[in-house]
C-alpha positions as CSV (number, residue, x, y, z in Angstrom):
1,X,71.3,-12.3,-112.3
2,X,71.3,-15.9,-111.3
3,X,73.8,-17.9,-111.3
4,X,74.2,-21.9,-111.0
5,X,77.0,-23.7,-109.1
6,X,76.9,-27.5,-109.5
7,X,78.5,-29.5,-106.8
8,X,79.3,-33.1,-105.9
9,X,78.2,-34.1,-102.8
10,X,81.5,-34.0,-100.8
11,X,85.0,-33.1,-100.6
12,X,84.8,-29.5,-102.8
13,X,87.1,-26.8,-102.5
14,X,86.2,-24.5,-99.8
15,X,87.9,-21.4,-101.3
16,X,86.5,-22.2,-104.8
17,X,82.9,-22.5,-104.1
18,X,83.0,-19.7,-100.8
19,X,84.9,-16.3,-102.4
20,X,82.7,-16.3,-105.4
21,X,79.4,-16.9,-103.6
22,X,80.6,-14.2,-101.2
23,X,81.6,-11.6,-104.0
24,X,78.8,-12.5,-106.1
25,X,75.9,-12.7,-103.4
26,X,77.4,-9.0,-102.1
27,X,77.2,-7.6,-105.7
28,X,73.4,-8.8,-105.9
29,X,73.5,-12.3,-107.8
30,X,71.1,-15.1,-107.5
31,X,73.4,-18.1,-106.5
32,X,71.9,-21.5,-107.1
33,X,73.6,-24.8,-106.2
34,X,72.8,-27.8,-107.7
35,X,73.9,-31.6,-107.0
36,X,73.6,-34.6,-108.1
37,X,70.0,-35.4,-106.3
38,X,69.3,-32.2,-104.6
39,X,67.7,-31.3,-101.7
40,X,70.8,-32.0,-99.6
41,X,73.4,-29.5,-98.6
42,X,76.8,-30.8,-100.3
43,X,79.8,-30.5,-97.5
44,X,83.2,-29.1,-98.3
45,X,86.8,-31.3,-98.4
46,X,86.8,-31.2,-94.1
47,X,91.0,-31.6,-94.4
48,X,90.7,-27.5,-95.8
49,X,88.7,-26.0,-92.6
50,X,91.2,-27.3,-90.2
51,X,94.6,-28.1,-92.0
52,X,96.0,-30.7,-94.5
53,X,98.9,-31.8,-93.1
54,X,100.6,-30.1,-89.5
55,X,97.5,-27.4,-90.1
56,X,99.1,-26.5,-93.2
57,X,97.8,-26.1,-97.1
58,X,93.9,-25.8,-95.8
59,X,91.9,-22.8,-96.4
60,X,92.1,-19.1,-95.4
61,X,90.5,-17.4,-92.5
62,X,88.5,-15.3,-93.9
63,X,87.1,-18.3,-96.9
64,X,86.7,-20.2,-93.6
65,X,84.7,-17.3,-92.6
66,X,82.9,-17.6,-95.7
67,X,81.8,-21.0,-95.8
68,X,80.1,-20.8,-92.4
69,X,78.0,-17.9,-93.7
70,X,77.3,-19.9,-96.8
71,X,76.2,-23.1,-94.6
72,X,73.1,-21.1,-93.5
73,X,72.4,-20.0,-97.2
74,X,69.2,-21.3,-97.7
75,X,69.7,-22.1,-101.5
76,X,72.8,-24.3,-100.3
77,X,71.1,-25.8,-97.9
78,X,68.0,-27.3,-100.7
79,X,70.4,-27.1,-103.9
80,X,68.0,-28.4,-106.5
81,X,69.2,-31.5,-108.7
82,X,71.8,-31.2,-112.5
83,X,69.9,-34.0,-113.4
84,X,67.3,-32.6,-116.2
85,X,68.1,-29.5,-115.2
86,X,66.9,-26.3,-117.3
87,X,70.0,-24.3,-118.3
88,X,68.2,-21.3,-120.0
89,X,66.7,-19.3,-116.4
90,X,70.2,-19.0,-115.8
91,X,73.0,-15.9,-117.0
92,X,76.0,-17.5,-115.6
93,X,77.9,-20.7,-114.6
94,X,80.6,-21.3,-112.0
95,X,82.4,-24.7,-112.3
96,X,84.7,-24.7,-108.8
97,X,87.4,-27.7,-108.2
98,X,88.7,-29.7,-105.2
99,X,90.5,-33.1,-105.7
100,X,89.4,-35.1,-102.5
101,X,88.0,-38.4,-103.7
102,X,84.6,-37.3,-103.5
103,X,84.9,-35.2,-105.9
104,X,84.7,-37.9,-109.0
105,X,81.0,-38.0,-108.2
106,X,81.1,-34.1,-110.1
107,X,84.3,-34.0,-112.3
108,X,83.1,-37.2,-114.0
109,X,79.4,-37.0,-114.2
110,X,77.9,-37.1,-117.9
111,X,74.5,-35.7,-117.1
112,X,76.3,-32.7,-115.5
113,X,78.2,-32.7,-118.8
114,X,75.0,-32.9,-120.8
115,X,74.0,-29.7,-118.7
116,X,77.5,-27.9,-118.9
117,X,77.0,-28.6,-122.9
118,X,73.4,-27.1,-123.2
119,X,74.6,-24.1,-121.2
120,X,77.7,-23.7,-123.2
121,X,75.8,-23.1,-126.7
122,X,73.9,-20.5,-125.1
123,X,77.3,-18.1,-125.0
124,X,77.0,-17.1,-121.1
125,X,79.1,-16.4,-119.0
126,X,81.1,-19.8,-118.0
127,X,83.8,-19.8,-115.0
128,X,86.3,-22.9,-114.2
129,X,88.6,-23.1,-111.3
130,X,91.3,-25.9,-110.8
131,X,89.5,-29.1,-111.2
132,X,87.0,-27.5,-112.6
133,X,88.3,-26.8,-115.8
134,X,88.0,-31.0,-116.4
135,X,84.8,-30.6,-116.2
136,X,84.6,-28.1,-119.7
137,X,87.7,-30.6,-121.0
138,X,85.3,-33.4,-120.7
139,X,82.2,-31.8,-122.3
140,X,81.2,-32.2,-125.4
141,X,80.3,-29.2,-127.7
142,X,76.6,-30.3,-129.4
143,X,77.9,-28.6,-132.7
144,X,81.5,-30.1,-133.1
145,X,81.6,-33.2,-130.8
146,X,84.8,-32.8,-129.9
147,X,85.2,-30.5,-126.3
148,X,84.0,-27.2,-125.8
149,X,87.7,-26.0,-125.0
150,X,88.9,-26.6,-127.9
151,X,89.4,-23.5,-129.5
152,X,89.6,-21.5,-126.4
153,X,92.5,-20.3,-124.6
154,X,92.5,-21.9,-120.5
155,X,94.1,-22.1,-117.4
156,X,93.5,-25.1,-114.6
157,X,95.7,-26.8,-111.8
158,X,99.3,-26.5,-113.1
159,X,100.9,-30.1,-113.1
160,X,103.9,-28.2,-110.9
161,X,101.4,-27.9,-108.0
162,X,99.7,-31.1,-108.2
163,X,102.7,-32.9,-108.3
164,X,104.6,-31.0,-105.3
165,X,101.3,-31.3,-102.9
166,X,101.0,-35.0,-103.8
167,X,104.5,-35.3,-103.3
168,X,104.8,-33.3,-100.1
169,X,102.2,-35.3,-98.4
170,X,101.5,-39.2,-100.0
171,X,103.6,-40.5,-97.1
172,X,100.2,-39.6,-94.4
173,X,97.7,-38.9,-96.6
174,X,98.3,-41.5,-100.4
175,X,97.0,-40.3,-103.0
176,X,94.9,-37.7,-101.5
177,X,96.3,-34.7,-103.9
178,X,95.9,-37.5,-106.7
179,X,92.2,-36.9,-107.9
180,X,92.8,-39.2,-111.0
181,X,95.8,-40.9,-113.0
182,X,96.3,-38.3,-115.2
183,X,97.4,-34.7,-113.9
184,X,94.8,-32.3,-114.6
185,X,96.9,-30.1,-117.0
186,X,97.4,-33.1,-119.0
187,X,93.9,-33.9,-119.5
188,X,93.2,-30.2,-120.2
189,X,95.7,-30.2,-122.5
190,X,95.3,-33.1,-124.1
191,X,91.3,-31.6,-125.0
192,X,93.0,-28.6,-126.5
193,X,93.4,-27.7,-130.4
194,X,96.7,-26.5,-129.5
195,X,98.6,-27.1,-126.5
196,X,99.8,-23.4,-127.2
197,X,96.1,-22.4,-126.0
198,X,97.0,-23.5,-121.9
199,X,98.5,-20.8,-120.0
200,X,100.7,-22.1,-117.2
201,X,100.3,-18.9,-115.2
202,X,103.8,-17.8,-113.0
203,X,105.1,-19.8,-110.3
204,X,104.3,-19.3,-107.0
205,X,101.9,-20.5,-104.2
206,X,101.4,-17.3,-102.6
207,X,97.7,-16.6,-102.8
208,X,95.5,-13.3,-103.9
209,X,93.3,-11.7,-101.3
210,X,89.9,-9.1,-102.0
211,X,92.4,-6.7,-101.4
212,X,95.7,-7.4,-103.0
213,X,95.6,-9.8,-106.4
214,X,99.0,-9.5,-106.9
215,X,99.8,-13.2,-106.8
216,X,96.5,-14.2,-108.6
217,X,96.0,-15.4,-112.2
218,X,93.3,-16.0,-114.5
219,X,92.5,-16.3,-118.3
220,X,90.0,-15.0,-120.2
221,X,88.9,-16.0,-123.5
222,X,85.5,-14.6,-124.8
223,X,82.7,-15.8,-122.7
224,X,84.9,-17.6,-120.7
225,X,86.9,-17.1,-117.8
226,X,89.4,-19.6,-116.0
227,X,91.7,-20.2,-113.2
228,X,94.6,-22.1,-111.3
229,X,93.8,-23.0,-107.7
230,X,92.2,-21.7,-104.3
231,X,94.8,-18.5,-104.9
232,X,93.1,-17.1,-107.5
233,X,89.6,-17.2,-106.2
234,X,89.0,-13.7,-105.7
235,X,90.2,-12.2,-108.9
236,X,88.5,-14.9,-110.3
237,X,84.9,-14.1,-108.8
238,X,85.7,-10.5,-110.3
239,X,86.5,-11.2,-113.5
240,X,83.8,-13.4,-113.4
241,X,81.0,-10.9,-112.0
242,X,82.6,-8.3,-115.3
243,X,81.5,-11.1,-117.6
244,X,78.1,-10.7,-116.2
């Protein structure tokens, strides 16, 4: 099946975008990436493939790993452009996060909207990790007009760990952690029917592995499947590749 993965230019999540291409590219998918302009191969946050702060809060070995292999993917290395794009040759859609600064260029984009909305009414598969979910929050559904979430039950970056990585490293690094104003679970929430349809998840920064998913979380509602942060990539890619 093939599968589309828009991107913003820079600054991604490395986890986000690597585990699922992994998982999905060894169970047979099609993986296509897609930026704002194509033709370009987008770059991941560079702060996750060596270390945040001290070498601390990047990215995994083995999602490091990942991300070199996917560097010499050929269909990241030409993604084709969202802009126009036709939504129906595809069967799924993965919407990963990251909240570097470049990351605006995706998270607030209304033509990737307008292509997140056409896809939606077809009743695919959609996935949303972290700061990807604002994406979906932000979309409009062509029937209603109000967002596509909001009758569906979701997950995205809990405020909890937004706040404590913002606050644990603003003194180097400003607002790094700080994508926009508003936390992401409030924006999410705020697109909801009922606030009662957000899932927090449990509390705790330990991260699920391909072997052990444990510590992972994700919600699925429907067509739909969601997640918190890089530690639940991996369940997430599964649950994601049952949709399919």
């Amino acid at each position: 099946m093939k599968i589309l993965i828009p991107l913003p230019d820079n600054d991604f999540d490395t986890t986000e975008v690597a585990v699922p291409w992994r998982l999905l590219t060894d169970a047979g998918h099609d993986i296509v990436f897609a930026t704002e302009s194509g033709g370009v191969a987008p770059q991941c946050d560079p702060r996750l493939l060596t270390g945040v702060l001290f070498g601390q809060l990047g990215a995994d070995p083995e999602p490091i790993e990942f991300y070199r292999e996917l560097t010499k993917d050929r269909r990241f290395a030409d993604p084709v452009s969202w802009r126009d794009l036709d939504v129906t040759g595809f069967d799924g859609l993965i919407l990963p996060g990251g909240h570097a600064p470049g990351m605006r260029q995706y998270l607030g984009s209304t033509e990737l909207q307008d292509v997140v909305a056409r896809f939606w009414a077809t009743g695919k598969p959609v996935g949303a990790i972290c700061h990807g979910v604002l994406v979906l929050a932000r979309t409009e559904d062509v029937a209603t007009g109000k967002s596509v979430l909001a009758q569906r039950r979701t997950t995205c970056l809990p405020k909890y760990m937004e706040r404590s990585a913002y606050l644990a490293t603003a003194w180097k690094l400003g607002r790094y952690y700080r994508t926009y104003p508003a936390y992401v679970e409030d924006e999410v929430v705020a697109a909801l029917a009922d606030s009662a349809q957000f899932q927090r998840g449990p509390r705790s920064v330990s991260r699920g592995t391909r072997t052990d998913d444990s510590h992972a979380f994700v919600v699925e509602d429907g067509n739909y499947v969601s997640a918190r942060w890089p530690g639940d990539a991996y369940l997430f890619a599964e649950r994601f590749a049952a949709l399919l």
